[in-house]
N, C-alpha and C positions, 0 to 999 in steps of 0.2 A: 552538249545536250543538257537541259534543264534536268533536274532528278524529279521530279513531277512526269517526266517525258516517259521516264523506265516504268511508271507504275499504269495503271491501265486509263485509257486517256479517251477522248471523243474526238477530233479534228474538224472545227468550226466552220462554216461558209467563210469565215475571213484567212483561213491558213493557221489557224494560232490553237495548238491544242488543249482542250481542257480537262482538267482530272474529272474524271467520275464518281468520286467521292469528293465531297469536302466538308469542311467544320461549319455547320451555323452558328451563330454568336446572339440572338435575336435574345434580349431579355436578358442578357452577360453583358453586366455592366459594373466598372470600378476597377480600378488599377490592380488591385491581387486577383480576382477573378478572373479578369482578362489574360491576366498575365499566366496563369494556370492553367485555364483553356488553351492559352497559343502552345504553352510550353509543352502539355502532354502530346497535342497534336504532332508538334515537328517531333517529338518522341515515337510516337507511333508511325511516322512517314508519311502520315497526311498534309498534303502541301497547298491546300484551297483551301481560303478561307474567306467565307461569305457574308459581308457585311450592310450598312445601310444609314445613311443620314439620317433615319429616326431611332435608331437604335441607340444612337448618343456616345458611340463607344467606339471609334475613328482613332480617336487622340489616344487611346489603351489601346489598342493595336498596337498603332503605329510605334508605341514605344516600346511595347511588348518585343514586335520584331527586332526594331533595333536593337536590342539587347538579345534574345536570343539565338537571333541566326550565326552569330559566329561560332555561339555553342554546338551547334550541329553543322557548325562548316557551309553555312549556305549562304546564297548570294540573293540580289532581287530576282534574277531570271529563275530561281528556284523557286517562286514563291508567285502562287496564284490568288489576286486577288479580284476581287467583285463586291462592286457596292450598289447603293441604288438612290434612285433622287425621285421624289414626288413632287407632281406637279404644281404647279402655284398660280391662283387665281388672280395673281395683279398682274404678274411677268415672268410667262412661263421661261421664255427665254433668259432674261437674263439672271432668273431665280436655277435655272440649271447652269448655267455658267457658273456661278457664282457655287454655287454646291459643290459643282466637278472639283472646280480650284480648292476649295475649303480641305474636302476631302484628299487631295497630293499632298496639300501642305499636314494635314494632321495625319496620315499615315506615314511620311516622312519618304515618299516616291515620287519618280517625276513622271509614269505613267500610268494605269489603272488597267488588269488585264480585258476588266468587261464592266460596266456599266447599263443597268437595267433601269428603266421608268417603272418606277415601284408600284402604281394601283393607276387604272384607266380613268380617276378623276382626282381632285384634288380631298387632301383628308376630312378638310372641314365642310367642302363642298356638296348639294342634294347632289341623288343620283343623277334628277331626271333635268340638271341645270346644263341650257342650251350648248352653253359657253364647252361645257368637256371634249370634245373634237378638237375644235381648233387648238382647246390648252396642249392634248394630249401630242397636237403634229407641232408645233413652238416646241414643242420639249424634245423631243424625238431629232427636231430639226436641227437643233442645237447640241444634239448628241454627235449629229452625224459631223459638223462643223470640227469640233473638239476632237471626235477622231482623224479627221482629216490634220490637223495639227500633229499629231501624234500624243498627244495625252491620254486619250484611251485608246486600247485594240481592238475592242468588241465592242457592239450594243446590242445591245435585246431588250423585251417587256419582262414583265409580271404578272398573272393572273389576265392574259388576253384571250378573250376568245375567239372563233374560228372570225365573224363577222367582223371584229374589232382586229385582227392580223388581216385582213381584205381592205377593211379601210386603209393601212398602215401601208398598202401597197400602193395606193394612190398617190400618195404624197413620198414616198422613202427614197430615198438615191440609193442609199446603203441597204439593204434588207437583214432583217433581224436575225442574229445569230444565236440567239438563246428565247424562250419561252418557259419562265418558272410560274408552275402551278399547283396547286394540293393535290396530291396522287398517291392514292392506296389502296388495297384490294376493292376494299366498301365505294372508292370513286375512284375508278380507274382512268375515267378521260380518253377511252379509246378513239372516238372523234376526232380529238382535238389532236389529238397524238400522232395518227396519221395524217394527219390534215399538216402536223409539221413537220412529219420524215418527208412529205411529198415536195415540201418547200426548203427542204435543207434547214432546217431549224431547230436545233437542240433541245429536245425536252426533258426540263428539267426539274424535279417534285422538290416542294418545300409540303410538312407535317407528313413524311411519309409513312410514320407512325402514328398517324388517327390523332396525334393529339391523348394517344392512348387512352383512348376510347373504350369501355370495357365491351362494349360488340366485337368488337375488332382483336382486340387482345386476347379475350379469350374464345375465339372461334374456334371452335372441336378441330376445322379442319386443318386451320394453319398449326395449333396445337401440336397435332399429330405429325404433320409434316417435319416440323421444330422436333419431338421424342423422335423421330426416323432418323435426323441428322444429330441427333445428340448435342443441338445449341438450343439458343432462344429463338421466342415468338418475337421479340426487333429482330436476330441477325436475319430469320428467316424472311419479315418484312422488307428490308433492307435489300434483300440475295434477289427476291422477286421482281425491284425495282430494276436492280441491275443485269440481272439475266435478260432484260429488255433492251438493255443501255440508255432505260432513265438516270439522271441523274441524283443522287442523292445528297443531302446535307442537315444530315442527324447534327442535333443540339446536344450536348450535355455540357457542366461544370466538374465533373468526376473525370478523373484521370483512365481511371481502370474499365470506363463505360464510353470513352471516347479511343481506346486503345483496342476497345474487341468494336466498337463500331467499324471502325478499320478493316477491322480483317473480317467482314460480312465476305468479300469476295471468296473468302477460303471454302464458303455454304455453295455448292454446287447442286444448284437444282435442277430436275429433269423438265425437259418439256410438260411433261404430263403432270410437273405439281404445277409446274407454273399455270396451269392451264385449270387448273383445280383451284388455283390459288384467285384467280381471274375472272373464274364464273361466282364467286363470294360478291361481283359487283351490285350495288342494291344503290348508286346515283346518290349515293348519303355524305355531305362535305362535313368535316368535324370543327374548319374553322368559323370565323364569321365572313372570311371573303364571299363577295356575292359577286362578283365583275359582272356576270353576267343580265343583272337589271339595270349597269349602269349606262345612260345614252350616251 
């Protein structure tokens, strides 16, 4: 059994379990940083680590690992990775090929545990440019190819909405195993969210910390829930996510702020906060993701 497996997991529509916590890396960039980042992680026993062809920080990983997994005794079945590839307006096809591969060879694996289409169009592309469909099922379609290889285990999106996982049905052989989207008190996503318990698809929050937001951070109520349990307004963020079994994947570069990120699980909260904690929704996104105007 993987050591990922013994800590608290989600089991995929593909069979392949995934941790429920993991490390974000978005914005952790250069070889000591990175290298910092991975190392506190496998020190604290977080073993997902969540990455991204724009993040630029593939090749620090991947070296990162190398180097410290023997220090903590682990092997690649130990270690849970996900990355993501954005669509590309010349060839979406063969611009995802070409990313997957990039990505094995600079993480230093010969398989990728999950693979997500990073945003519903391409980056430099308008929202309302025709072409985004078709780019978005070419890329999708070539995800699904690559797994069938065995090069990745999973696929899923990013920022999809209810509309845009219906379209994704039309066209998927494989159906999507994860859905990562902004989710925190202030935008909960409950729509969306049931809309993928009922389809089997993992929901999973990136900023689930508001972007730390000061509405959000200092809300009297989550506040007070945090002074009840004698932590912070993150773990209590964080505990809220996961009393759902959202996923979560807090960022930091700090050691000692990635090792209590971890033990959010230990914050046991009751129905009744979470539900206190739930009705704080006010539809307010703190990133600049819009998926939703995009066609």
């Amino acid at each position: 059994m993987s050591s990922y497996e013994s800590s608290r997991c989600f089991k995929l529509n593909t069979g392949h379990n995934i941790p429920l916590i993991g490390v974000g890396t978005y914005q952790i960039t250069g070889p000591e940083a990175v290298r910092t980042t991975i190392d506190a992680a496998q020190a604290a026993g977080n073993r997902h680590i969540d990455t991204a062809k724009v993040y630029t920080n593939e090749k620090d990983i991947g070296n990162a690992l190398k180097e410290l997994m023997p220090k903590y005794n682990l092997h690649r079945s130990d270690i849970y990775i996900t990355t993501k590839v954005f669509l590309n307006s010349e060839d979406s096809k063969k611009a995802t090929r070409e990313a997957v591969e990039e990505s094995l060879q600079l993480l230093h694996i010969d398989f990728l545990d999950l693979v997500l289409v990073h945003y519903p169009r391409p980056s430099k592309v308008p929202s309302d440019n025709p072409a985004n469909p078709a780019l978005r099922r070419d890329c999708y379609q070539e995800l699904e190819k690559l797994k069938d290889e065995g090069k990745i285990r999973s696929i899923g999106v990013l920022n999809y909405e209810i509309g845009r996982l219906e379209e994704l049905n039309k066209y998927a052989r494989i159906p999507p195993s994860v859905n990562q989207c902004e989710c925190h008190p202030h935008f909960t996503r409950l729509p969306l969210r049931q809309y993928c318990h009922s389809n089997n698809i993992f929901f999973q929050a990136f900023s689930s910390l508001g972007k730390q937001n000061p509405k959000l951070i200092q809300d009297p109520v989550i506040a007070q829930i945090a002074q009840h349990h004698n932590t912070s307004v993150n773990l209590v963020l964080l505990a809220w996510a996961l009393a759902q079994d959202i996923g979560i994947l807090p960022k930091s570069q700090t050691p000692s702020r990635i090792k209590e990120n971890f033990e959010s699980t230990k914050v046991k909260l009751t129905d009744d906060e979470v539900q206190q904690i739930s009705s704080l929704n006010c539809e307010q996104p703190y990133t600049m993701c819009d998926p939703w105007n995009i066609l």
